[in-house]
N, CA, C and O atoms as CSV, one atom per row, in Angstrom:
chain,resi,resn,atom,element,x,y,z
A,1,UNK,N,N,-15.969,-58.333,-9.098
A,1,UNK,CA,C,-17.081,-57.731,-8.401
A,1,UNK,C,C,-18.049,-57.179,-9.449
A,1,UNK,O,O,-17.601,-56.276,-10.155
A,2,UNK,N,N,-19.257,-57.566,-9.651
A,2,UNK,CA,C,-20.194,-56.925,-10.191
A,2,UNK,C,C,-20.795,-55.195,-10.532
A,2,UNK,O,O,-21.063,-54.383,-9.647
A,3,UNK,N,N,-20.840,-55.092,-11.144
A,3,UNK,CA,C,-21.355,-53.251,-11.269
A,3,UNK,C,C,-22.655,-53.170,-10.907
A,3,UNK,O,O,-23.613,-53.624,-11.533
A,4,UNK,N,N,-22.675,-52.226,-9.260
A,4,UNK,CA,C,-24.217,-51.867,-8.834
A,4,UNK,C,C,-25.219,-51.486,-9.572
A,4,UNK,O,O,-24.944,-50.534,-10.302
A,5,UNK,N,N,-26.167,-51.842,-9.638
A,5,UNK,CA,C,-27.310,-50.917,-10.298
A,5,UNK,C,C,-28.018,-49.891,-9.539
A,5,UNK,O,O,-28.459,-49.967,-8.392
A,6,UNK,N,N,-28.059,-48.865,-10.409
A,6,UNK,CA,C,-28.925,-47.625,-9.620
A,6,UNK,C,C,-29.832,-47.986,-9.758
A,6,UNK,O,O,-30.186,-48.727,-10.675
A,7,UNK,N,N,-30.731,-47.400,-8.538
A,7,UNK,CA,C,-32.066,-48.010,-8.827
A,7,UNK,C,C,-32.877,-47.282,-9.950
A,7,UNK,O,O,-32.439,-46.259,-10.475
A,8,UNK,N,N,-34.183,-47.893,-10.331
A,8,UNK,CA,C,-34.688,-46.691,-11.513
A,8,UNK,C,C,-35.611,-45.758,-11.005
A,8,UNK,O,O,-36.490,-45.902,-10.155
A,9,UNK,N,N,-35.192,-44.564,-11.810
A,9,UNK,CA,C,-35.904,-43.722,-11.427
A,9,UNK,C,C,-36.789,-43.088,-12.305
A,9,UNK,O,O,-36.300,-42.546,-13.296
A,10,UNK,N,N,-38.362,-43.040,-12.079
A,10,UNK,CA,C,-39.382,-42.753,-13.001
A,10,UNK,C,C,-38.907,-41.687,-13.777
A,10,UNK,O,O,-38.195,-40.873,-13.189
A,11,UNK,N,N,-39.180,-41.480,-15.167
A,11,UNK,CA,C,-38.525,-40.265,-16.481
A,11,UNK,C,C,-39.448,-38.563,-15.550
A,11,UNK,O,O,-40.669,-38.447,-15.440
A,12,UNK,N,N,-38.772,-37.888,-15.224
A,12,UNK,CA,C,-38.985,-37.005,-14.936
A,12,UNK,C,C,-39.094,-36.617,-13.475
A,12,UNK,O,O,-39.113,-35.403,-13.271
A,13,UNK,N,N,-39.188,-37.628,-12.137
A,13,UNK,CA,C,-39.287,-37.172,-10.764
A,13,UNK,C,C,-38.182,-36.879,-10.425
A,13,UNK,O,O,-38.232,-36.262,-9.361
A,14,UNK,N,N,-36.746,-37.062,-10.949
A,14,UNK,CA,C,-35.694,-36.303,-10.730
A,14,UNK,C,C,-36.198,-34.773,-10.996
A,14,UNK,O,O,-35.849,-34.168,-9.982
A,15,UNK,N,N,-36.660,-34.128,-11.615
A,15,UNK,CA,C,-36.839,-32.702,-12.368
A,15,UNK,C,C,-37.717,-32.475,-11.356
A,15,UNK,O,O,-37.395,-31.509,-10.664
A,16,UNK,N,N,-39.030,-33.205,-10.928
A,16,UNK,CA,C,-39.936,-33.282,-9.962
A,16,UNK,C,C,-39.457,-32.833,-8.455
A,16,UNK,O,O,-39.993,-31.918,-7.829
A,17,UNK,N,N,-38.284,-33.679,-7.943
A,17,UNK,CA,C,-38.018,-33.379,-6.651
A,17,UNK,C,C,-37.164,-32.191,-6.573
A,17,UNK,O,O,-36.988,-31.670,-5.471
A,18,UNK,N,N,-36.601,-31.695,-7.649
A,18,UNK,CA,C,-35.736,-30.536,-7.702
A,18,UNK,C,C,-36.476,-29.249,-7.541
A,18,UNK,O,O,-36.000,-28.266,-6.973
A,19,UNK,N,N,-38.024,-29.326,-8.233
A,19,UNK,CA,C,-38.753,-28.261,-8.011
A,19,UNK,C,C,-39.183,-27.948,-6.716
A,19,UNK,O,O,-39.638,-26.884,-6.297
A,20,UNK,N,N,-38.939,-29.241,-6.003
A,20,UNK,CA,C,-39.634,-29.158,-4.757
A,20,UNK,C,C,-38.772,-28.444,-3.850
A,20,UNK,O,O,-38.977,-27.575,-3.002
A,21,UNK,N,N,-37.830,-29.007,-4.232
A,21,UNK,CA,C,-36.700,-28.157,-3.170
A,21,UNK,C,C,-36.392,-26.934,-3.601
A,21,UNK,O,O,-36.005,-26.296,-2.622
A,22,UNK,N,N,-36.357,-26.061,-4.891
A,22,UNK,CA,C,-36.284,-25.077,-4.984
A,22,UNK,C,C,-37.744,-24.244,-4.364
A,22,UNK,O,O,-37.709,-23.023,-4.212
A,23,UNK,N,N,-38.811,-24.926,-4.085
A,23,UNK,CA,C,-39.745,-24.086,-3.855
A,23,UNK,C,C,-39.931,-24.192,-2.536
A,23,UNK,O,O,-40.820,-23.358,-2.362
A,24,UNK,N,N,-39.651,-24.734,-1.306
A,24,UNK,CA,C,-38.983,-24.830,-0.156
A,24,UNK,C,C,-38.169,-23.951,0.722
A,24,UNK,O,O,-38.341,-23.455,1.836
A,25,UNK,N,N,-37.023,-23.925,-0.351
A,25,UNK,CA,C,-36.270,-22.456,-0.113
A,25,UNK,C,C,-36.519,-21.412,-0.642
A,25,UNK,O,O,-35.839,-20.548,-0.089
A,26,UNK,N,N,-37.323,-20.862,-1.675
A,26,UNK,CA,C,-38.181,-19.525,-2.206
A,26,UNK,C,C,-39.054,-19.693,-0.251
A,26,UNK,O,O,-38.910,-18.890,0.670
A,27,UNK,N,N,-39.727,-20.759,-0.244
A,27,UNK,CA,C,-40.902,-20.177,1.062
A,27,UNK,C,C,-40.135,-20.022,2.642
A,27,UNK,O,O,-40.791,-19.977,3.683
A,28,UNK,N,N,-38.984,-19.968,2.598
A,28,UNK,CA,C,-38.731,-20.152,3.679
A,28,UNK,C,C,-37.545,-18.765,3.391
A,28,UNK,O,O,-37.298,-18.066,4.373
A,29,UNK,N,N,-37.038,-18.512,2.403
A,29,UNK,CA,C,-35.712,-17.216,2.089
A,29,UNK,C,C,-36.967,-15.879,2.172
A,29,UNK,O,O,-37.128,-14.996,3.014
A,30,UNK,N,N,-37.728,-16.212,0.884
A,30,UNK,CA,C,-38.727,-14.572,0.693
A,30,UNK,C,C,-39.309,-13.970,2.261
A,30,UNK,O,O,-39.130,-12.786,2.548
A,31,UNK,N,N,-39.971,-14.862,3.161
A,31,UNK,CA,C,-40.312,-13.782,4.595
A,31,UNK,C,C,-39.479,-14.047,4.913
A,31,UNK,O,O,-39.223,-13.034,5.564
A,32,UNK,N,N,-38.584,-14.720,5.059
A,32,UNK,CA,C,-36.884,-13.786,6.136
A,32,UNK,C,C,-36.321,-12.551,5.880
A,32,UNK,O,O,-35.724,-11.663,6.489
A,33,UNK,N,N,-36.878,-12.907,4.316
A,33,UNK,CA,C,-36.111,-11.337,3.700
A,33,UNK,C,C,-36.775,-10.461,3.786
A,33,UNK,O,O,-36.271,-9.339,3.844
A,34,UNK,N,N,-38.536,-10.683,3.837
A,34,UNK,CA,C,-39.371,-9.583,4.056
A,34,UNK,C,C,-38.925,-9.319,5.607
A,34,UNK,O,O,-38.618,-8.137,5.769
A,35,UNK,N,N,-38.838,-9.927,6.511
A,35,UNK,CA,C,-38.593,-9.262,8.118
A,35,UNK,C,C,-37.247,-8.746,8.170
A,35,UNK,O,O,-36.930,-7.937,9.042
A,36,UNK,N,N,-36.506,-9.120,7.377
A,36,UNK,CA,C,-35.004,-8.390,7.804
A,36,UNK,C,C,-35.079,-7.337,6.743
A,36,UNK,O,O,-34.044,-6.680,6.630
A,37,UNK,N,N,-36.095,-7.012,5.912
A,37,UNK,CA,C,-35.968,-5.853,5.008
A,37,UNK,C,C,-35.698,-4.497,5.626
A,37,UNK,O,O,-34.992,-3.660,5.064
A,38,UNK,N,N,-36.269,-4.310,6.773
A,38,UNK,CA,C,-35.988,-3.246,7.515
A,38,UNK,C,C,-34.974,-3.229,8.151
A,38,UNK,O,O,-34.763,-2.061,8.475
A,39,UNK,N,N,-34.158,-3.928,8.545
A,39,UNK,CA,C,-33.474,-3.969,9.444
A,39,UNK,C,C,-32.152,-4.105,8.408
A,39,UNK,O,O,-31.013,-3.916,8.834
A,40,UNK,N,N,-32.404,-4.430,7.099
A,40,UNK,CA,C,-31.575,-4.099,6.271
A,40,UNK,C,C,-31.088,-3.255,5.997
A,40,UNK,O,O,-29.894,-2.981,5.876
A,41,UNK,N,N,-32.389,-2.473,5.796
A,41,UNK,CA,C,-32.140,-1.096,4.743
A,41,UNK,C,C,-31.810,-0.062,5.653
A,41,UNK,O,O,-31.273,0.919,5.137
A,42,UNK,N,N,-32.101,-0.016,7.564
A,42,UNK,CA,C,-31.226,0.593,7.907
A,42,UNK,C,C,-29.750,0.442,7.918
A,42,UNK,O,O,-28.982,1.383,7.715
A,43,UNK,N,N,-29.272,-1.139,8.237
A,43,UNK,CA,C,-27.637,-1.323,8.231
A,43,UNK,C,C,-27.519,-0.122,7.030
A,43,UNK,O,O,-27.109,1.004,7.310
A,44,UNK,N,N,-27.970,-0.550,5.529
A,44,UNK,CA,C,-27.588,-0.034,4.489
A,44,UNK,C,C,-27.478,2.052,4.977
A,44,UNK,O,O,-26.561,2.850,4.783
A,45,UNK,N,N,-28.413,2.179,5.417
A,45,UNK,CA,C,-28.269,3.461,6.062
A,45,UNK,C,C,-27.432,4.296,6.815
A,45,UNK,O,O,-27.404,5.519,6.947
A,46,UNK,N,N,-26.619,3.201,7.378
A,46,UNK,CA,C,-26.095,3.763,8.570
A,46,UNK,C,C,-24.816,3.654,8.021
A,46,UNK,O,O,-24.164,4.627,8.399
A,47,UNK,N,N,-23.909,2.644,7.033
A,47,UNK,CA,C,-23.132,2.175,6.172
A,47,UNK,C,C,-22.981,3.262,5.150
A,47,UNK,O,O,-21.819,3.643,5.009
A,48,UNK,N,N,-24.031,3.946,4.285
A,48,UNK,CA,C,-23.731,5.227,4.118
A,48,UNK,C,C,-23.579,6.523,4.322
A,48,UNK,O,O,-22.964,7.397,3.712
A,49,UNK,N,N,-24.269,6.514,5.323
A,49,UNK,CA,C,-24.006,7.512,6.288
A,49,UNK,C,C,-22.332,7.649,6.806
A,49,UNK,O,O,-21.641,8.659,6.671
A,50,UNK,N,N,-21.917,6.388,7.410
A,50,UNK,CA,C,-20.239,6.230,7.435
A,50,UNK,C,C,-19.923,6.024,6.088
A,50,UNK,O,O,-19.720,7.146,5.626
A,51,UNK,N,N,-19.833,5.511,5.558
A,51,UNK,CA,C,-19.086,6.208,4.066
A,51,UNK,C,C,-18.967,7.642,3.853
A,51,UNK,O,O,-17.959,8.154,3.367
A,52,UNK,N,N,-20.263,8.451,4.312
A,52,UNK,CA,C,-19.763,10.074,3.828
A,52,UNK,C,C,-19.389,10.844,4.693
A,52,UNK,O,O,-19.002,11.983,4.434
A,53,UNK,N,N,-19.457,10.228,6.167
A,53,UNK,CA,C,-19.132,11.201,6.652
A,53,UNK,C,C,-17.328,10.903,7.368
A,53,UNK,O,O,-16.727,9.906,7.769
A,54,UNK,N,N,-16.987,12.407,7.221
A,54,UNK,CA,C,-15.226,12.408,7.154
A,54,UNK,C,C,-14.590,11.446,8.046
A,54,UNK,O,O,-15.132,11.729,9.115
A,55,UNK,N,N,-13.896,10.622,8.252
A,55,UNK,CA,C,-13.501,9.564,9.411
A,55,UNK,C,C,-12.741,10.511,10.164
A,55,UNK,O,O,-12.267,9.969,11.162
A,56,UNK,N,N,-12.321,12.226,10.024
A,56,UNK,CA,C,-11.321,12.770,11.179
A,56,UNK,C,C,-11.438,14.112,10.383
A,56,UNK,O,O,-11.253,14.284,9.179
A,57,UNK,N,N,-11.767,14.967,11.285
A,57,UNK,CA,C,-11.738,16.656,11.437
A,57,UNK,C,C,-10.889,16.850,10.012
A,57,UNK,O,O,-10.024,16.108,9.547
A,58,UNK,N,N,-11.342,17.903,9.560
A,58,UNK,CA,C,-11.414,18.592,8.334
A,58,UNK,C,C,-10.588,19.242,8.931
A,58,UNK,O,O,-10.721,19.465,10.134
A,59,UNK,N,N,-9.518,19.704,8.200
A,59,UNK,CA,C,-8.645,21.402,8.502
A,59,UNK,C,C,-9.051,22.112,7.662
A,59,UNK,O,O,-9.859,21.840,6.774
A,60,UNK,N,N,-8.689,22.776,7.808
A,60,UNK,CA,C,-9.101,24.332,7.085
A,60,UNK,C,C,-7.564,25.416,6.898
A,60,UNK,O,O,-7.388,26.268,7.769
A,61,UNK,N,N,-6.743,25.323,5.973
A,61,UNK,CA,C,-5.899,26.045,6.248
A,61,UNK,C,C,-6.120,27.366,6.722
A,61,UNK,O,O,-7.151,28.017,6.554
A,62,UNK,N,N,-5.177,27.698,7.275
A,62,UNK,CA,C,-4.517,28.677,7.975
A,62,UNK,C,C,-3.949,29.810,6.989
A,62,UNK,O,O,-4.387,29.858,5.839
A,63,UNK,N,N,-2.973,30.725,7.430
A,63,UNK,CA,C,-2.494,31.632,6.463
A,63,UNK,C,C,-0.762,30.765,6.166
A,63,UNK,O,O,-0.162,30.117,7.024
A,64,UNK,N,N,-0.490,30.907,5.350
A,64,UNK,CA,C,0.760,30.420,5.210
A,64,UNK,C,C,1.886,30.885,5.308
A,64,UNK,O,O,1.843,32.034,4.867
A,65,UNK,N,N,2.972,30.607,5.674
A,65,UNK,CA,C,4.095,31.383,5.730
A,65,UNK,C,C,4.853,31.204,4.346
A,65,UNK,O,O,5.053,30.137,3.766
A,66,UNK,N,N,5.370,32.939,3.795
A,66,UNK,CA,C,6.011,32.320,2.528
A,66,UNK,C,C,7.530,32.258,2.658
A,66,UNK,O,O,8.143,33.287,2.945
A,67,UNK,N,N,8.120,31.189,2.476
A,67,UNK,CA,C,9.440,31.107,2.001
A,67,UNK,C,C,10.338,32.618,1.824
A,67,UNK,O,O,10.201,33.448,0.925
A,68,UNK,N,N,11.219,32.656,2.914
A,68,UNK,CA,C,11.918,33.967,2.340
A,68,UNK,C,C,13.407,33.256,1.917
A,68,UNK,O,O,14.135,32.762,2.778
A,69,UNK,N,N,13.797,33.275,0.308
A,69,UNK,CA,C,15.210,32.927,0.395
A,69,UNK,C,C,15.887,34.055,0.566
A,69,UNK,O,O,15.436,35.118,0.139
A,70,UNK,N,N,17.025,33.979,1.193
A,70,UNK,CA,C,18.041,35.375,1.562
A,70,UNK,C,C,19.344,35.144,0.424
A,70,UNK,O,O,19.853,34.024,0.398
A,71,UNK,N,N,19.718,35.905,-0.239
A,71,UNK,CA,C,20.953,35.764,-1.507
A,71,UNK,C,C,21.934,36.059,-0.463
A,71,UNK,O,O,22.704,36.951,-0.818
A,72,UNK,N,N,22.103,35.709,0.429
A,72,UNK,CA,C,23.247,36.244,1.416
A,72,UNK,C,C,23.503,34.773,1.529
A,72,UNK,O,O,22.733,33.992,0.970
A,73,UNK,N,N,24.859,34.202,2.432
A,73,UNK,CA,C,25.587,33.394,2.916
A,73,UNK,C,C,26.482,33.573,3.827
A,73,UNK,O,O,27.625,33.905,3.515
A,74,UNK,N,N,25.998,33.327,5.475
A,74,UNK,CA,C,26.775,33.848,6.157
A,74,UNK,C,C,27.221,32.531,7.195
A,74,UNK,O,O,26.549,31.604,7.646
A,75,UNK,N,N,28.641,32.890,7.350
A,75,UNK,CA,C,28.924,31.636,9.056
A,75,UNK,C,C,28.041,31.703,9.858
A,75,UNK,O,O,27.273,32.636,10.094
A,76,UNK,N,N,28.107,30.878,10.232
A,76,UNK,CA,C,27.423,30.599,12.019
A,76,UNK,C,C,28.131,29.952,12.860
A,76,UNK,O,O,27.611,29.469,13.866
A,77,UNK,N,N,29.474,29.829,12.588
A,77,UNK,CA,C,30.863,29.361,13.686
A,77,UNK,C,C,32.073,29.838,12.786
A,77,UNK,O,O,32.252,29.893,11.569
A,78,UNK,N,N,32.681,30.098,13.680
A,78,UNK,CA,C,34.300,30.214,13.338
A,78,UNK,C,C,35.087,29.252,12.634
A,78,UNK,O,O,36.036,29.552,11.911
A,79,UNK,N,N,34.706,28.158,12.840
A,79,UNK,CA,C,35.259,26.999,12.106
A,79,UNK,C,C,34.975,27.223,10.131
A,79,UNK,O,O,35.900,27.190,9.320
A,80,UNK,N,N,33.977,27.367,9.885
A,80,UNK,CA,C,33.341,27.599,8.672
A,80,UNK,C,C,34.142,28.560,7.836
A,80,UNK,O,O,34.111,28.481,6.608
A,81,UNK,N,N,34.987,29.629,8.579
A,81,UNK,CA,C,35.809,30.550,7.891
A,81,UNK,C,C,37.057,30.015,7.608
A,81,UNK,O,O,37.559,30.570,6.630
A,82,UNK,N,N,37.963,28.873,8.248
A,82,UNK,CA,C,39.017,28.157,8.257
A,82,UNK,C,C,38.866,27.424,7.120
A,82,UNK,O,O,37.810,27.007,6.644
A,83,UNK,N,N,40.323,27.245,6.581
A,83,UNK,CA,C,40.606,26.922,5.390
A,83,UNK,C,C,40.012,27.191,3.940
A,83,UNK,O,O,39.655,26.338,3.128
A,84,UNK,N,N,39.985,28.664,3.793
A,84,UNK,CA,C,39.572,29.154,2.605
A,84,UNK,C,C,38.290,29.193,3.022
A,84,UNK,O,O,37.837,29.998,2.209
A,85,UNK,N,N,37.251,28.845,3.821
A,85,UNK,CA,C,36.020,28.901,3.979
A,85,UNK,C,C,35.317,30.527,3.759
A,85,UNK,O,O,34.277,30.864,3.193
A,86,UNK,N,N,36.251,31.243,4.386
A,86,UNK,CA,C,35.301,32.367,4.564
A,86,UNK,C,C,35.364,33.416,2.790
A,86,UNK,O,O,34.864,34.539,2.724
A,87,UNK,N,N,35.847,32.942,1.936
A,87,UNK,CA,C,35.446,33.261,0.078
A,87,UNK,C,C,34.643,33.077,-0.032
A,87,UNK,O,O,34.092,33.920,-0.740
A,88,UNK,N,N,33.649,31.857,0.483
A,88,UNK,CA,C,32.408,31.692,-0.245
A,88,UNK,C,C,31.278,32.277,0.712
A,88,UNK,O,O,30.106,31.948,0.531
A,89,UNK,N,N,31.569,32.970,1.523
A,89,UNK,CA,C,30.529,33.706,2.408
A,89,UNK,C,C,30.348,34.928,1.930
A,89,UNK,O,O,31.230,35.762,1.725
A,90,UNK,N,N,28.552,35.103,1.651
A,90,UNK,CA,C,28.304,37.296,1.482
A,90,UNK,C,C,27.155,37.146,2.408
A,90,UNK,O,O,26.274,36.291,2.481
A,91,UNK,N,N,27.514,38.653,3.378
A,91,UNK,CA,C,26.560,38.994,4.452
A,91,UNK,C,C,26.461,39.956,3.798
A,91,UNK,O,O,27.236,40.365,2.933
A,92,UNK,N,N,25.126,40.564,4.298
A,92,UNK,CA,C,24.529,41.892,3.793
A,92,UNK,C,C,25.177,42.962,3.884
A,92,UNK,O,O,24.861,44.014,3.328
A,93,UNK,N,N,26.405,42.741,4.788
A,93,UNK,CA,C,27.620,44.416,4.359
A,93,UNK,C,C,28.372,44.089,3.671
A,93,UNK,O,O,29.254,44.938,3.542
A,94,UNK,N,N,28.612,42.638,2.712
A,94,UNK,CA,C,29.722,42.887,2.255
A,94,UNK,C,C,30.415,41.592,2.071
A,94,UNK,O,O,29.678,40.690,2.472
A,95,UNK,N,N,31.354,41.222,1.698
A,95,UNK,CA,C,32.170,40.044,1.871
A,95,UNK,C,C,33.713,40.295,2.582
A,95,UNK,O,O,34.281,41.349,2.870
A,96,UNK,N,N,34.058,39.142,2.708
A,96,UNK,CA,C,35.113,38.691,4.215
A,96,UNK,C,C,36.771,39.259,3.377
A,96,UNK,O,O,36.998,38.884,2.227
A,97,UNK,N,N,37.669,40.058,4.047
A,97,UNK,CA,C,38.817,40.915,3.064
A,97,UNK,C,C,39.560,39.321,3.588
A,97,UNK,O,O,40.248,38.850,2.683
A,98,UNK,N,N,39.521,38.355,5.015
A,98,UNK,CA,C,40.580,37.327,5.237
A,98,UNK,C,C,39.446,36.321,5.776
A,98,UNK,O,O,38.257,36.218,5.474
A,99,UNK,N,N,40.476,35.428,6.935
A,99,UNK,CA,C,39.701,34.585,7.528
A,99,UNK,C,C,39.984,35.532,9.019
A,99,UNK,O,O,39.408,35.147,10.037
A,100,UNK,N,N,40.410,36.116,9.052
A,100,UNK,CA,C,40.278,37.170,10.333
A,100,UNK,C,C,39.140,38.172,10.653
A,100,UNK,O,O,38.628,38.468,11.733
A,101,UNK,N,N,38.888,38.619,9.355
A,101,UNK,CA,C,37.508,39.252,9.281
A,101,UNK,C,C,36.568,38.493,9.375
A,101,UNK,O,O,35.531,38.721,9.999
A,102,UNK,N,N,36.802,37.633,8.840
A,102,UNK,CA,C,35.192,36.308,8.575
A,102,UNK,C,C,35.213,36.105,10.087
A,102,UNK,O,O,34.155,36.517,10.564
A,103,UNK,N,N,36.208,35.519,11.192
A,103,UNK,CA,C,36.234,35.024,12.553
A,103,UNK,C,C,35.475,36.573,12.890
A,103,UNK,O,O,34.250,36.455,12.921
A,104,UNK,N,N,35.718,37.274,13.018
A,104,UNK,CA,C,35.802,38.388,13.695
A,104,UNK,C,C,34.723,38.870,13.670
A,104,UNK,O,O,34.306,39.518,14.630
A,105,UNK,N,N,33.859,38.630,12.343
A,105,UNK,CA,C,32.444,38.967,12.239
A,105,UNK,C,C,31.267,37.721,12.912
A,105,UNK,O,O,30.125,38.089,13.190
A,106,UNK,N,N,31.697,36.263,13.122
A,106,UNK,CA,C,31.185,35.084,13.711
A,106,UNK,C,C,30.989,35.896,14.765
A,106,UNK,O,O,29.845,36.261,15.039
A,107,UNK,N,N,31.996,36.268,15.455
A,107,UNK,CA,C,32.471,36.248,17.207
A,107,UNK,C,C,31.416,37.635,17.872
A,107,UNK,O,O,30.983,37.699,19.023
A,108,UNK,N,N,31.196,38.644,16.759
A,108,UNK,CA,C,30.741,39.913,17.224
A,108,UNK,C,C,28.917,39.835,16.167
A,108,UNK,O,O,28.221,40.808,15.878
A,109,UNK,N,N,28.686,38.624,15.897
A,109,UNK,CA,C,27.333,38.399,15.856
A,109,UNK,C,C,27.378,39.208,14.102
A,109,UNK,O,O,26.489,39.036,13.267
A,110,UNK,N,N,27.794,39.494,14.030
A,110,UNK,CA,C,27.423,40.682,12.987
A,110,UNK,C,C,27.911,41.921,12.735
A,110,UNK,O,O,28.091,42.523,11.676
A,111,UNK,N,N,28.131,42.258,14.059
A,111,UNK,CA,C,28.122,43.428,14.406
A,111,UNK,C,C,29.663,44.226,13.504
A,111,UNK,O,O,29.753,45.207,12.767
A,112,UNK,N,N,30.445,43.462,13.902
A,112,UNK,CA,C,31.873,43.678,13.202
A,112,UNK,C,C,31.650,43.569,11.067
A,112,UNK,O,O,31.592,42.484,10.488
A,113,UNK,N,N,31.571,44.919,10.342
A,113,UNK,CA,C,31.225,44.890,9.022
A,113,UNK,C,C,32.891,43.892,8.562
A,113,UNK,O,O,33.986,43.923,9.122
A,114,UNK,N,N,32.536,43.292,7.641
A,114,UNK,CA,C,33.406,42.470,6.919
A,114,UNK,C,C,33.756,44.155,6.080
A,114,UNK,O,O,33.106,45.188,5.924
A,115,UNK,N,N,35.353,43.607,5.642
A,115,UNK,CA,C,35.981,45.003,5.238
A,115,UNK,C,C,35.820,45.326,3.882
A,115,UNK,O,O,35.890,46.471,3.436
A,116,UNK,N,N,35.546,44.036,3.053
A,116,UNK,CA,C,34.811,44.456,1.597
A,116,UNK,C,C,33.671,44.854,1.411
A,116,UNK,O,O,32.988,43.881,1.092
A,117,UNK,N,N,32.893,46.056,1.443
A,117,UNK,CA,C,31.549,46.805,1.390
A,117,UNK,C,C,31.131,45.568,0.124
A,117,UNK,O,O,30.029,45.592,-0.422
C-alpha cells in the first residue's frame, strides 16, 4: 500500500489559522467574563462571607468545676471489706480495727466510726 500524501500546506497558514482561532475565543470568553464579572464577584462574596463566619454557635465557657481529690478510701459495699479488703480502706475517722468494723461501717453509711481513730 502506498504512503498518503498530506496535502500541502502554504509556509505559514498553519500559524495563520491558529491565530484565528485563538482570537475567536479571546472575542467570545472576554464579554462573558465581563457579564458574569458581577455575578462573580458576588459568589466570591458570599463564599467568604461563609468561610468566616462560625459554621455552629460559639460557647463561651462557663465556670468550671475543680477536681476535688479526697486522700480518703472508703467501701461502698460490704463485699469490698471481705478477704483482707477492708486494710486498704481510710475514711476520714480512721481506719477499719477488722472486716467487722469495715462491714459495720458500709451498713451504717458512715455513721458507725471504724475503731482505729
Amino acid at each position: 500500500m502506498p504512503a498518503r500524501r498530506r496535502p500541502s500546506v502554504p509556509p505559514g497558514q498553519a500559524l495563520v489559522e491558529y491565530i484565528w482561532i485563538i482570537a475567536v475565543v479571546a472575542l467570545v470568553t472576554i464579554p462573558a467574563m465581563m457579564f458574569t464579572r458581577e455575578a462573580m464577584g458576588a459568589l466570591f462574596i458570599r463564599q467568604q462571607q461563609a468561610l468566616t463566619a462560625p459554621a455552629f454557635p460559639t460557647l463561651t465557657p462557663g465556670p468550671t468545676a475543680t477536681p476535688t481529690v479526697s486522700p480518703y478510701r472508703v467501701p461502698t459495699d460490704a463485699a469490698q471489706c471481705k478477704n483482707g479488703g477492708w486494710q486498704y480502706f481510710v475514711t476520714p475517722d480512721g481506719t477499719f480495727k477488722n472486716q467487722g468494723d469495715c462491714v459495720s461501717w458500709v451498713q451504717t453509711n458512715g455513721k458507725n466510726a471504724p475503731a482505729n481513730p
